[in-house]
C-alpha positions in Angstrom: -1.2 -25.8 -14.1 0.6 -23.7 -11.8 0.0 -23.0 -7.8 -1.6 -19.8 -7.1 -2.3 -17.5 -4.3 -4.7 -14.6 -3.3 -4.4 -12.2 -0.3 -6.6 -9.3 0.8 -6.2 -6.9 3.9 -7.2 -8.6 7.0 -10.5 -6.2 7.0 -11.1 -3.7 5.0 -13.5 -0.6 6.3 -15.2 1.4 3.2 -18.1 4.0 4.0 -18.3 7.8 5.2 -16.9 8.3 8.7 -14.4 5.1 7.9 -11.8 6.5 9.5 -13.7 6.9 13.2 -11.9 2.7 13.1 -8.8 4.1 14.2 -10.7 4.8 17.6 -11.4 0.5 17.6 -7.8 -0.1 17.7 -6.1 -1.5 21.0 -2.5 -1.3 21.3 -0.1 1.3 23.0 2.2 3.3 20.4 1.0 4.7 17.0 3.5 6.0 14.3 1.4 8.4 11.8 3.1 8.3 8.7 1.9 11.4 6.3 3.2 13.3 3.3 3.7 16.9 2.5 0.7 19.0 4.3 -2.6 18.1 3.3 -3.2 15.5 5.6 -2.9 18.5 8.0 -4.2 21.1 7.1 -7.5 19.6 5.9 -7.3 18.7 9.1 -7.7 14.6 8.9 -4.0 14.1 10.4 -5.3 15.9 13.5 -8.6 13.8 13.8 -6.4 10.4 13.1 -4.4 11.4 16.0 -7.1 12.2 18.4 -9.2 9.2 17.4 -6.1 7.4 18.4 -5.6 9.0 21.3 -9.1 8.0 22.7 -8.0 4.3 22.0 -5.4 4.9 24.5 -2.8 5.2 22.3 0.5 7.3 22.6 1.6 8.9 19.0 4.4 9.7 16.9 4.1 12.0 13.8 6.6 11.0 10.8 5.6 13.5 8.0 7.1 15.5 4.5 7.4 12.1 2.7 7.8 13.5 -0.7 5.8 12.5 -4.0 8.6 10.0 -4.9 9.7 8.4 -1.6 13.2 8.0 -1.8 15.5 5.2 0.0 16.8 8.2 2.7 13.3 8.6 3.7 12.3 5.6 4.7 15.2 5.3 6.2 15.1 8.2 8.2 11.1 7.2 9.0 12.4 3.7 10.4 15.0 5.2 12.5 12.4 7.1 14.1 10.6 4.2 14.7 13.5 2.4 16.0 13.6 4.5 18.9 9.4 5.0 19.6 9.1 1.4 19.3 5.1 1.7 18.2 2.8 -1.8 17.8 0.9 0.0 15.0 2.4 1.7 11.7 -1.0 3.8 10.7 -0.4 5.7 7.3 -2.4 8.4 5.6 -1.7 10.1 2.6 -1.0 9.5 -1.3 0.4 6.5 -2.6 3.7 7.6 -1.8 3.1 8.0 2.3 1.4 4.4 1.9 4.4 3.0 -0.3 7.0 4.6 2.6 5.4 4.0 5.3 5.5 -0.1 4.7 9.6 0.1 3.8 9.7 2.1 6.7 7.9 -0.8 8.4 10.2 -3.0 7.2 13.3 -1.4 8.1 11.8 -1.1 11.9 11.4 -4.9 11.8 14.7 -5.1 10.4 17.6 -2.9 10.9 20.3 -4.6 9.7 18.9 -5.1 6.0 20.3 -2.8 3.0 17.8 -1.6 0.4 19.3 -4.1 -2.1 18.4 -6.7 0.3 14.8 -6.4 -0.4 14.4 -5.4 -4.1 14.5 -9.0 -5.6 10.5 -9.9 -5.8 9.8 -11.9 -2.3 13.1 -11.3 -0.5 11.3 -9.7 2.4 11.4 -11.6 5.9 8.2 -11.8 7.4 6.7 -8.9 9.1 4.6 -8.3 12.3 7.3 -9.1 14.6 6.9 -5.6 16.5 3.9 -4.1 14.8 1.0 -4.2 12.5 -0.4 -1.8 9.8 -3.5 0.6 9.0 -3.2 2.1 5.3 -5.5 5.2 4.8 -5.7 6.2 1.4 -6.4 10.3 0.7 -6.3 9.6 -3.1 -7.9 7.2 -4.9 -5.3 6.1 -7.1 -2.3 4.3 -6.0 -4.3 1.1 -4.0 -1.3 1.2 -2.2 -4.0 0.1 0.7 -4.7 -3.0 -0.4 -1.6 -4.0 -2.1 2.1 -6.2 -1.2 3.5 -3.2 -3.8 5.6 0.0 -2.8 7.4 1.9 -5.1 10.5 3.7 -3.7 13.1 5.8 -5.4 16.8 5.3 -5.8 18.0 9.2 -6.1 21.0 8.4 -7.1 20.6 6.5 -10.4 17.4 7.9 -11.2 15.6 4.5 -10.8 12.2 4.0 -9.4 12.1 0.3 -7.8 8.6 -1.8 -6.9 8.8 -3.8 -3.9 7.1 -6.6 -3.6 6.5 -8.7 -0.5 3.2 -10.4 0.4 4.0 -9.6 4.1 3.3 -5.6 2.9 -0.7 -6.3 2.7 -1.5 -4.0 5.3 -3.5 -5.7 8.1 -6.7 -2.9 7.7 -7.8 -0.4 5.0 -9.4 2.3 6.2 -11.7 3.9 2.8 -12.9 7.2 3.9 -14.4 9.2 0.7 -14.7 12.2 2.6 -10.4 12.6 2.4 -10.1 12.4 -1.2 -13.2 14.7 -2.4 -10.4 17.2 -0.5 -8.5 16.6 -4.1 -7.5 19.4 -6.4 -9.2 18.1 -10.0 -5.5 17.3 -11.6 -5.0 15.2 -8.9 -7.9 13.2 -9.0 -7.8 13.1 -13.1 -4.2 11.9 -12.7 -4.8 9.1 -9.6 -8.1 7.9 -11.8 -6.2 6.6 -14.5 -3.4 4.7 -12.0 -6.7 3.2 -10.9 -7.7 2.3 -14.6 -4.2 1.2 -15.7 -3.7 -1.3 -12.5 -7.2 -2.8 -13.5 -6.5 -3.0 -17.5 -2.7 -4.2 -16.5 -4.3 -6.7 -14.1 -6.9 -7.9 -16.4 -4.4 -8.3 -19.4 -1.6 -10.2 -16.8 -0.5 -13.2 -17.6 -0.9 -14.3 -14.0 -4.2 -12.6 -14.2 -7.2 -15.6 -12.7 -10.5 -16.1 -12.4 -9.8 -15.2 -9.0 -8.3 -11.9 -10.4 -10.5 -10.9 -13.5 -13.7 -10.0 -11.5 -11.9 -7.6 -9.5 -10.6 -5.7 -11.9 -13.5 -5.6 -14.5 -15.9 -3.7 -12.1 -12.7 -0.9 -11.3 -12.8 -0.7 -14.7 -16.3 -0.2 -14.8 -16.2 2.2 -12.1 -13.5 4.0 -13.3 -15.2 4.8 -16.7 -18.9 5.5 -14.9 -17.1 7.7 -12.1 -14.1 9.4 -12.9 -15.1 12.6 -15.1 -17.5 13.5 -12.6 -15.6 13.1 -10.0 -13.3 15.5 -11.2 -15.7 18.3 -12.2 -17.9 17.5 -9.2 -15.2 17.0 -6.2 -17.9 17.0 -3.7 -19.9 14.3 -4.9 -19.1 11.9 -2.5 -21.3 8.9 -4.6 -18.4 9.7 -7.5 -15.7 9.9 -4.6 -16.9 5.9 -3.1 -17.7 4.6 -5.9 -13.9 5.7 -7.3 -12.0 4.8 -3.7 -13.7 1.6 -4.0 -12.3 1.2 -7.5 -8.7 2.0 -6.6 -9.2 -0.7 -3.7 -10.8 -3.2 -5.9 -7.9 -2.8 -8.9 -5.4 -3.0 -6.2 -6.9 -6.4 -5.1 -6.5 -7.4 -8.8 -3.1 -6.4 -9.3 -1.6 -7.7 -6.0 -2.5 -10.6 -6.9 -2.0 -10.4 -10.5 0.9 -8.0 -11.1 1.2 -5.6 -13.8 2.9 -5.2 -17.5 4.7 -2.6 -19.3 2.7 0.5 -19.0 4.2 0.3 -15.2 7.3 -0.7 -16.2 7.9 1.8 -18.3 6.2 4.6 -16.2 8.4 3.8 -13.0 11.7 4.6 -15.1 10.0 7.6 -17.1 9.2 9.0 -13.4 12.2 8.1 -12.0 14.4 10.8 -14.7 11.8 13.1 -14.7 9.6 13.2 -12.1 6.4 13.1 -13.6 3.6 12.1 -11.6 3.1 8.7 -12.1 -0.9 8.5 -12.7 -0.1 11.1 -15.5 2.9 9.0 -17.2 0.3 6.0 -17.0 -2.4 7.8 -18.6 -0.4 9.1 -21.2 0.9 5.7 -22.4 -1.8 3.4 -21.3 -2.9 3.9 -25.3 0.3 3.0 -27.1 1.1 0.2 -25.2 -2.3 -1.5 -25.2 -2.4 -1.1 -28.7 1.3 -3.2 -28.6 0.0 -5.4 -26.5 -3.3 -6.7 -28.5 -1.0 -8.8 -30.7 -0.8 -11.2 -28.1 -4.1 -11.1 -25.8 -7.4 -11.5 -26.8 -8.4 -10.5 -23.6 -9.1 -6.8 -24.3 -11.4 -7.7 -27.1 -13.0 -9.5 -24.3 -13.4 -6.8 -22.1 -15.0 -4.6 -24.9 -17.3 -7.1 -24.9 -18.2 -7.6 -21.6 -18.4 -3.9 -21.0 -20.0 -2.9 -24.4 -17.1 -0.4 -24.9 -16.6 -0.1 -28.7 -13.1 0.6 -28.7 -11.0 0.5 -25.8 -7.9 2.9 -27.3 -10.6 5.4 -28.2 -12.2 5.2 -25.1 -9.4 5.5 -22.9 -8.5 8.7 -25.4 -11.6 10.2 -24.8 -11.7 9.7 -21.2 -7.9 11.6 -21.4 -9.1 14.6 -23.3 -12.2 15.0 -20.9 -9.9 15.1 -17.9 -7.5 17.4 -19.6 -4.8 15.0 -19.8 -1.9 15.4 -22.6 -2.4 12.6 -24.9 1.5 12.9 -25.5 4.8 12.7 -23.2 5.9 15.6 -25.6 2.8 17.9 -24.8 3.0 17.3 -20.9 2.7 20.1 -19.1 3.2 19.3 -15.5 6.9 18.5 -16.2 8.6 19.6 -19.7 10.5 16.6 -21.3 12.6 18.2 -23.6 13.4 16.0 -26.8 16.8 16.0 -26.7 17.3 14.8 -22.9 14.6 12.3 -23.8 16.7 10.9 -26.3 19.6 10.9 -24.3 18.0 8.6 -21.7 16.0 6.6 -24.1 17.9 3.7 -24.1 18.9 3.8 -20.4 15.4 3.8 -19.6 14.1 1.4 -22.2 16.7 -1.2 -20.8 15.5 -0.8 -16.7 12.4 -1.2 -17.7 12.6 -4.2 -19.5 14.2 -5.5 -16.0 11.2 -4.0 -13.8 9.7 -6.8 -12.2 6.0 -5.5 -13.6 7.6 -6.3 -17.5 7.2 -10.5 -16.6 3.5 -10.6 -16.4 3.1 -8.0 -19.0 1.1 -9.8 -22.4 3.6 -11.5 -25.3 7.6 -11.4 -24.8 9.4 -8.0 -25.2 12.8 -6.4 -26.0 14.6 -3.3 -25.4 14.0 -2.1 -28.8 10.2 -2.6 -28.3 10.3 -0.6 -25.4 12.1 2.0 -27.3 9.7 2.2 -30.0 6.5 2.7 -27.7 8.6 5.1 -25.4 9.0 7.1 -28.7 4.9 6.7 -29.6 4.0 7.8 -26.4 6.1 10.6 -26.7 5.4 11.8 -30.5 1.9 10.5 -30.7 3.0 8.2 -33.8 
C-alpha cells in the first residue's frame, strides 16, 4: 500500500456576494490577472479592484490572457510582476486566466527558471516566497480554483502541457455564482462537461481513494441534476451554485487523483486545433469510457450508486440536450478537416500517450490505442 496525500485551498468561500472576500484581505500590492473582456465589461473586474482597494491595497491589472495561455504570456504576466512586486496574485476569469495566472506566479517567484524547468510532474520549487494566491472562477468548468493543475500552451509545437505542482493550490477560492450565470449557453454547456469529465476521470483514476471518490460522485451528481438547466435558464442562480460547487468539488477529486486519457488526449487535439477544451472532452468522454470499462469495474459502480442505467447513454443524452456534436467530425466551433486530421493523427496519438494525465488513466495503453479512439471520436464508429 502506497503513501498518499490530499490538499485543498487553505479556505474556500462559496455563496452569493463571495467575492465581497477580496475586501478581508490585508496585504499591500494586488496583481489582477484577467482574460479577454468579460471580466470587464460585466463589470466584476472593476468591483474586484475596488473591493481591493478598500483593503488598502495598491493594484495592478495584467489582462487579454487568451483561451489557450501560451508560454509568452505568462511570461510577459511575470515580468510585469517582477517589477510591481505585489504580496497577492488574485485571478479572475476562465480556466485559462486561473491556469496563467499561477505560471505567471511561478515565474515571479522564480525568474531564472525556463518553461522546461517546470513541465516534469513536481519539479516546481516551493511557492509563497513573495506572494500568495486568490483564484476566482467566472466559469464553472475548469476547477482551476481548487487545483495544483495549469494547462499552458507551447505555440510552437502545437503542444498543450499540464503542470503540475502541489505548491499551485491557490491559498483561497473565491465561488461567486453570480459571475458565471453572466455565461453565454455554449459556454456553460462546454465548461459543464470539463466539470463531468474531471469527476468521471477522477472517479475511474487509478490513484483515485476513498479520500477521492466522495468528491467526485456528488459533481457527478450535480452535474447531471444541474447542467441542462443551467444552460437554458442562465439566471437561475440555484443551477449556477449548485454547478460552481461541482466544478470545485471535481477539482478537489482530481488534484488529488489525477486524470486518464480523455485529458490526455484532449490537451493535444486542442493544442493543433484549438478547440475549446470542455467541447473536445465532451465529445470523446463516450468513446473512451467505453475503452476504458475493460479494465475498471468502477463505472458499473457508479451506475449503481447513482441509479444511472447506462453511463455512455447518459452522457450522450446529456450531449444532444446541450447541443453538443457527438463527433470530432461534426464540430462546429472549429472545422477539423479529415485530411489534416489524419496528417496529425499519429503525432498527436504519440504526445498524448506521454501526457502526464495518460498514468493514472484505467488499464495500460499504446499509441495505436490512442489512434483507434482518436479515430471513434472522430467518425462516431
Amino acid at each position: 500500500m502506497t503513501i498518499s496525500t490530499f490538499s485543498l485551498p487553505r479556505n474556500i468561500v462559496y455563496g452569493e456576494n463571495a467575492l465581497d472576500h477580496l475586501s478581508q484581505l490585508v496585504g499591500k500590492r494586488a496583481a489582477l490577472v484577467t482574460g479577454g473582456s468579460s471580466m470587464k465589461r460585466l463589470g466584476f473586474l472593476k468591483r474586484a479592484e475596488d473591493l481591493l482597494k478598500q483593503a488598502n491595497f495598491e493594484c495592478i491589472i495584467i489582462d487579454n490572457v487568451e483561451p489557450n495561455p501560451s508560454v509568452e504570456t505568462v511570461r510577459n504576466g511575470a515580468e510585469a510582476m517582477l517589477a510591481f512586486q505585489p504580496d497577492w496574485i488574485v485571478a479572475i476569469g476562465g480556466g485559462s486566466a486561473l491556469d496563467a495566472a499561477k505560471v505567471m506566479w511561478c515565474f515571479y517567484e522564480h525568474p531564472h527558471l525556463s518553461f522546461e524547468d517546470i513541465i516534469p510532474v513536481g519539479s516546481m520549487p516551493p511557492l509563497r516566497t513573495k506572494a500568495r494566491f486568490v483564484a476566482i472562477p467566472s466559469t464553472s468548468g475548469s476547477g482551476s480554483e481548487i487545483t495544483s493543475f495549469s494547462v499552458i500552451t507551447d505555440t510552437k509545437n502545437h503542444i498543450k502541457y499540464p503542470i503540475v505542482a502541489a505548491d499551485m493550490v491557490p491559498d483561497i477560492a473565491i465561488l461567486d455564482p453570480r459571475i458565471p450565470a453572466k455565461m453565454p449557453p455554449s459556454i456553460t454547456a462546454n465548461t459543464g462537461m470539463d466539470v463531468l469529465t474531471h469527476a468521471l476521470e477522477a472517479y475511474a483514476s487509478t490513484a483515485a481513494t476513498s479520500f477521492t471518490d466522495p468528491y467526485a460522485i456528488e459533481a457527478i451528481r450535480l452535474v447531471f441534476d444541474n447542467l441542462e438547466t443551467a444552460y437554458l435558464q442562465p439566471d437561475n442562480l440555484i443551477a449556477r451554485y449548485n454547478m460552481h460547487n461541482a466544478s470545485a468539488l471535481a477539482g478537489i477529486a482530481f488534484t488529488n487523483a489525477s486524470l486518464g486519457l480523455v485529458h490526455s488526449m484532449a490537451h493535444k487535439i486542442g493544442g493543433e486545433f484549438d478547440i475549446t477544451h470542455g467541447l473536445a472532452n465532451a465529445i470523446m468522454l463516450p468513446y473512451i469510457i467505453q475503452y476504458n470499462r475493460l479494465s475498471t469495474d468502477k463505472y458499473r459502480l457508479l451506475e449503481r450508486t447513482l441509479r444511472i442505467k447506462d453511463l455512455i447513454d447518459a452522457i450522450k443524452d446529456l450531449n444532444r440536450r446541450l447541443d453538443i456534436p457527438l463527433t470530432l467530425k461534426d464540430c462546429r466551433e472549429v472545422v477539423i478537416e479529415e485530411k489534416t486530421f489524419n496528417t496529425v493523427l499519429e503525432r498527436m496519438s504519440e504526445n498524448a500517450l506521454a501526457d502526464p494525465c495518460t498514468v493514472t488513466n484505467p488499464g495500460h495503453t499504446s499509441v495505436e490505442n490512442i489512434k483507434n479512439l482518436y479515430q471513434q471520436s472522430y467518425y462516431g464508429k
